[in-house]
Structure formats: structure tokens, C-alpha cells
C-alpha positions as CSV (number, residue, x, y, z in Angstrom):
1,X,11.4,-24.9,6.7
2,X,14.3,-26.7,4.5
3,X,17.5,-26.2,6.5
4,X,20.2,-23.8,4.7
5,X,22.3,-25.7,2.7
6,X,26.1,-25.8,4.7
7,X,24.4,-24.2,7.9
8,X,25.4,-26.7,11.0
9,X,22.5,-28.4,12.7
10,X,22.8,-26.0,15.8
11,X,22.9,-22.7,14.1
12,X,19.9,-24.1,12.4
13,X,17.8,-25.0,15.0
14,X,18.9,-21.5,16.5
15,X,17.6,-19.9,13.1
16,X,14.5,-21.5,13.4
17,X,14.1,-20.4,17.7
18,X,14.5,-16.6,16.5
19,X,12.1,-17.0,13.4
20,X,9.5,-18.5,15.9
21,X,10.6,-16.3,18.8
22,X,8.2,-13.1,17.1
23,X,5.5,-15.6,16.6
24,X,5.0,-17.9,20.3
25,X,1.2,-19.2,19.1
26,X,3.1,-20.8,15.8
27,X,6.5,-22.0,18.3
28,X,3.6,-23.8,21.1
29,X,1.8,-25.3,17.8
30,X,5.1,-26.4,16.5
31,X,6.9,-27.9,19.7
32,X,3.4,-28.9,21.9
33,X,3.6,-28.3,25.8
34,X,6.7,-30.2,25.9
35,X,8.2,-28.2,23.6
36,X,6.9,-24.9,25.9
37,X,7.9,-26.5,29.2
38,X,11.5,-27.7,27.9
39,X,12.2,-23.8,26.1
40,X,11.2,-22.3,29.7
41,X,13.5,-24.3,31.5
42,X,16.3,-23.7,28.8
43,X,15.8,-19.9,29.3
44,X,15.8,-19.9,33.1
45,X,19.2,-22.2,33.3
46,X,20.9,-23.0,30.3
47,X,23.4,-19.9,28.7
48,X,21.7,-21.0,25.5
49,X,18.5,-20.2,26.3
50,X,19.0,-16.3,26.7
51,X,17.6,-15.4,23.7
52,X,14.1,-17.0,24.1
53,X,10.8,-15.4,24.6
54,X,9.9,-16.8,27.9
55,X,7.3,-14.1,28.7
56,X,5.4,-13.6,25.4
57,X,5.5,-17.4,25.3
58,X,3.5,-18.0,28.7
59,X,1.2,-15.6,28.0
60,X,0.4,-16.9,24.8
61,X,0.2,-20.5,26.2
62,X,-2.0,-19.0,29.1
63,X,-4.1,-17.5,26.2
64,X,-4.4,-21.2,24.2
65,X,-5.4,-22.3,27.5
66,X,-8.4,-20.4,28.0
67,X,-9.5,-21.5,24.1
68,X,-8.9,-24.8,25.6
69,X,-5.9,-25.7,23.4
70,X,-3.9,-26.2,26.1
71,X,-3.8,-28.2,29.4
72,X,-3.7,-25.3,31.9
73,X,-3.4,-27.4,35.4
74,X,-0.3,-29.2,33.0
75,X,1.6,-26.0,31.5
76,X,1.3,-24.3,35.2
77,X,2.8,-27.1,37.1
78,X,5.2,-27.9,33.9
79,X,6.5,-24.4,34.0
80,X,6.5,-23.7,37.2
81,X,9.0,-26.6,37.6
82,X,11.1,-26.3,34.6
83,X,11.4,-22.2,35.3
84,X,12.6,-23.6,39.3
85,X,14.5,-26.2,38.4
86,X,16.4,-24.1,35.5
87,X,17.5,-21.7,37.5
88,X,18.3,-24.6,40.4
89,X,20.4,-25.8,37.4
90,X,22.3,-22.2,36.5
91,X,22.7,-21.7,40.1
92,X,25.0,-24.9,40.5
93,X,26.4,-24.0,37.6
94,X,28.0,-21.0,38.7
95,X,28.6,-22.5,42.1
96,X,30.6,-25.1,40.3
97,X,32.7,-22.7,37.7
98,X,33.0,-19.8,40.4
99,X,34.5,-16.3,39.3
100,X,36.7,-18.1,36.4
101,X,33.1,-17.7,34.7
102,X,34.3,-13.3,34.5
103,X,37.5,-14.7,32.3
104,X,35.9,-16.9,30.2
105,X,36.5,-15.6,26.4
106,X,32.9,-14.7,24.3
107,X,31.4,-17.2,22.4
108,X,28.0,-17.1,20.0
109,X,26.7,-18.4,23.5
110,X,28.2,-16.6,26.0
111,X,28.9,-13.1,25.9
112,X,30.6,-11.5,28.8
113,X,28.4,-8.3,28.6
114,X,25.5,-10.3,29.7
115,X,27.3,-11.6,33.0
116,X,28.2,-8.0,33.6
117,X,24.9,-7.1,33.1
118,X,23.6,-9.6,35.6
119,X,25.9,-9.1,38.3
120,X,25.2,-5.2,38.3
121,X,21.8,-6.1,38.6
122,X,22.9,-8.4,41.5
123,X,24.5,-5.8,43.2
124,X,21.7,-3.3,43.0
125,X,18.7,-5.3,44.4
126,X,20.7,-7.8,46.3
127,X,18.3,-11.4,46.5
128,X,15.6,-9.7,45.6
129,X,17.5,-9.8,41.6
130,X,16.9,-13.6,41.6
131,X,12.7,-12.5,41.8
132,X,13.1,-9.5,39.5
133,X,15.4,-11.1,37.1
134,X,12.6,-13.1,35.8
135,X,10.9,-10.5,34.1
136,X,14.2,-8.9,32.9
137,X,14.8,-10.8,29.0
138,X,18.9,-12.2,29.7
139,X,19.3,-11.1,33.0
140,X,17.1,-13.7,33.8
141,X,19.4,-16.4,32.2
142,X,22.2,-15.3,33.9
143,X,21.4,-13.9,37.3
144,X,21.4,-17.7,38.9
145,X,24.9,-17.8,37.3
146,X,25.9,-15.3,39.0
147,X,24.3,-16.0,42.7
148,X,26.2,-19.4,42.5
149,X,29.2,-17.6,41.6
150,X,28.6,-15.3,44.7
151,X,28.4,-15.6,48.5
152,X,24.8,-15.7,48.3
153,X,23.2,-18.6,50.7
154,X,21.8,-22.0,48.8
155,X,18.6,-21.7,51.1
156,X,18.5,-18.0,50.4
157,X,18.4,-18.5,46.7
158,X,16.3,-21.5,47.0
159,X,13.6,-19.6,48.7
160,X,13.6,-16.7,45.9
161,X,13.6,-18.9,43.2
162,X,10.2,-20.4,44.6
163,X,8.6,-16.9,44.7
164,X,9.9,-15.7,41.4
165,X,9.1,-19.4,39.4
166,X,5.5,-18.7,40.4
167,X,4.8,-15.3,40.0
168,X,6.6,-15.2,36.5
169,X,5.6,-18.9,35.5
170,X,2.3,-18.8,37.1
171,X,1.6,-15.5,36.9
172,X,2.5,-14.2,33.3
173,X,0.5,-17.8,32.3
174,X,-2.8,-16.8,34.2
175,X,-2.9,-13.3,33.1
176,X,-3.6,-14.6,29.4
177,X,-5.5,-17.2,30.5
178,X,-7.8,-14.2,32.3
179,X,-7.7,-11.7,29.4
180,X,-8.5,-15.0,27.1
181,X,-12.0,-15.3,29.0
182,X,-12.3,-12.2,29.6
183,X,-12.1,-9.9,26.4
184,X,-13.6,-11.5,23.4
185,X,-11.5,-12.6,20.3
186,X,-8.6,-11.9,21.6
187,X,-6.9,-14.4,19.4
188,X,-7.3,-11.6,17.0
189,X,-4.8,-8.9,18.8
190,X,-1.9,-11.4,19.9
191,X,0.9,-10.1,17.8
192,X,0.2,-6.8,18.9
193,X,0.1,-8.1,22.1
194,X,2.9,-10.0,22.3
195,X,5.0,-7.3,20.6
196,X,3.7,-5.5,23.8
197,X,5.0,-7.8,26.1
198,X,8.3,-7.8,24.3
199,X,8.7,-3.6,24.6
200,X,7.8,-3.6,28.1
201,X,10.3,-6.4,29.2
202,X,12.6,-4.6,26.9
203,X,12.4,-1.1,29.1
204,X,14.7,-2.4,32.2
205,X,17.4,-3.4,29.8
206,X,17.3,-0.1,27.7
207,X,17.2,1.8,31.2
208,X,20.3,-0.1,32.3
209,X,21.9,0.3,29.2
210,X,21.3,4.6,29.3
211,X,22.5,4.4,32.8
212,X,25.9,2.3,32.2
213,X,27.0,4.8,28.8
214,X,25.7,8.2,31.1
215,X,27.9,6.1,33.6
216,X,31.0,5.7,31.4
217,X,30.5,9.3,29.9
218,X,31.0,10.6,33.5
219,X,34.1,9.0,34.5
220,X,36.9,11.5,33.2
221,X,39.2,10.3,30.3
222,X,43.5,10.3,31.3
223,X,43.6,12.9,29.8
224,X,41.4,15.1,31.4
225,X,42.4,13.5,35.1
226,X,45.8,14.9,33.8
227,X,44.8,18.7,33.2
228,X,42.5,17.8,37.0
């Protein structure tokens, strides 16, 4: 794919993440395991990295693995660490830029809605967000952010990011590596799958998003606190 002529090199490398993003069989082909380990670490601690599709993407590597394409003793362990160590990274982040991180202006890679998002999240499930984030698309990102940013314990966070790096690394890997030996062909039905994958992780966001507008359609206008 010929860069866009007057595009800068980061918007095009961007350009090419969201083309692959749909297709994660053609993105492991193109980038190899390192290229899958270092795009799994990006999305669990770098505000870049928000837009990746970490959980179509280890199911599909879990899947290669089974067809023996893949390492799968390699991408478990690789993953594993680079989904740990990410959000280790995003969590010492926050810890270092604290609640100026709420002021910060929006950027193409930071967009203060997605903090928000995060720390209502946080404040709903308490430590249990840094677990459930991972299967949340952008909370996921951002949720470490936001436990370093809050009073939340290093060994506390430590000791959820363990137990969600392996059920979410580990976990979403070995599911297609089971369905791969278990239903024949499956190769054959991976973009359905994966577009799937992408609709279900896309239901927490679209519930949080129907709760926060029936949210702000309930809170009473000046106006109508006036004639109150």
C-alpha cells in the first residue's frame, strides 16, 4: 500500500492500523508475532494504542496457532507480558501526570471523553475495572491511566493486572486456538467471526453510552430548575 502523497508518516501508519484493524489474519501476516505482541502491549499502555483490535487479534492468533502458523507457547507468554507490562506502563503514567491528565486539551490521540469514560467505569466496579476493562475496547487503554491517577494501591493494581493479562491474553488466545481444533475449517468463517467479536465487545460501550445521554436527559435544564 503506496503511502498518500503529503500524508505525514504517523497518520499513515495509523491509516494503515485501521485498514488492517477489520482484517487481524492479514495485520499477524503482515507484522509476524512481534508485530502481534508489540500492538497488544501498545493497546494495554500507550494512549495510542486505543483504537486497536486487541480481542479480535488474539483470537485470530490463537486460531493460526492451532493451523500451526503460529508459536502458541510464544504468543501466550509474549502477550501475556506485553498486555501486563502495558498496563504496568499506563499505570505509571498516570501516577506520574496525576489529575492534570482531566485538563489536558484533546488531541487526535487523546480525547478527554475516553478518560471520562474510564474513570466512570472506575468508579462503578472499583479494582475489579482494571480486570473488566480488558474486554471493554478504550476503556481498556485508559483505565490503568486512570488507577495511577487515583488512590488506588500499586500492589492492589498489580495484583489485578495479573488476573486480567491472563484471562484476556491467555484466555481470548486459547479460545481460538480450541474452536481451531475443534470445528473444522474454521479459517473459512473468521470475518464473521471476528466481526462477532467486535459487536460483542462493542455492547458495554453502547450500554454506557445509553446510560450517560438517559443520564444527562434526566438532569433538569436552568430553566426548568427555575419554574421547580
Amino acid at each position: 500500500m503506496a503511502p498518500a502523497r503529503g500524508r505525514p508518516v504517523g497518520s499513515e501508519v495509523v491509516h494503515v492500523l485501521a485498514e488492517l484493524s477489520l482484517n487481524p489474519e492479514h495485520l499477524i501476516r503482515t507484522f509476524g508475532t512481534i508485530g502481534l505482541i508489540a500492538i497488544i502491549f501498545a493497546e494495554s499502555g500507550l494512549l495510542v494504542g486505543f483504537f486497536l483490535p486487541g480481542d479480535s487479534l488474539l483470537f485470530t492468533a490463537g486460531l493460526l496457532a492451532s493451523q500451526g502458523k503460529l508459536n502458541l507457547a510464544v504468543i501466550l507468554v509474549g502477550c501475556f507480558l506485553a498486555a501486563f507490562i502495558g498496563d504496568q506502563v499506563g499505570y505509571a503514567f498516570g501516577k506520574k501526570v496525576g489529575p492534570s491528565i482531566f485538563k489536558r486539551p484533546d488531541s487526535r490521540w487523546f480525547k478527554h471523553e475516553n478518560v471520562e469514560r474510564a474513570e466512570e467505569f472506575f468508579e462503578h466496579h472499583g479494582s475489579k475495572t482494571i480486570v473488566l476493562a480488558r474486554f471493554v475496547p478504550v476503556v481498556r487503554t485508559f483505565a490503568p491511566i486512570v488507577a495511577g491517577v487515583s488512590t488506588m494501591k500499586y500492589r492492589t493494581f498489580v495484583f489485578y493486572n495479573v488476573i486480567g493479562a491472563f484471562l484476556w491474553a491467555v484466555g481470548v488466545t486459547m479460545l481460538g486456538y480450541w474452536l481451531g481444533n475443534t470445528i473444522p475449517n474454521i479459517d473459512k468463517y473468521l470475518l464473521p467471526i471476528v466481526f462477532g467479536i467486535i459487536a460483542v465487545s462493542l455492547i458495554p460501550v453502547a450500554v454506557e453510552y445509553r446510560r450517560q445521554k438517559k443520564k444527562a436527559a434526566d438532569v433538569p435544564t436552568v430553566d426548568e430548575s427555575r419554574d421547580g
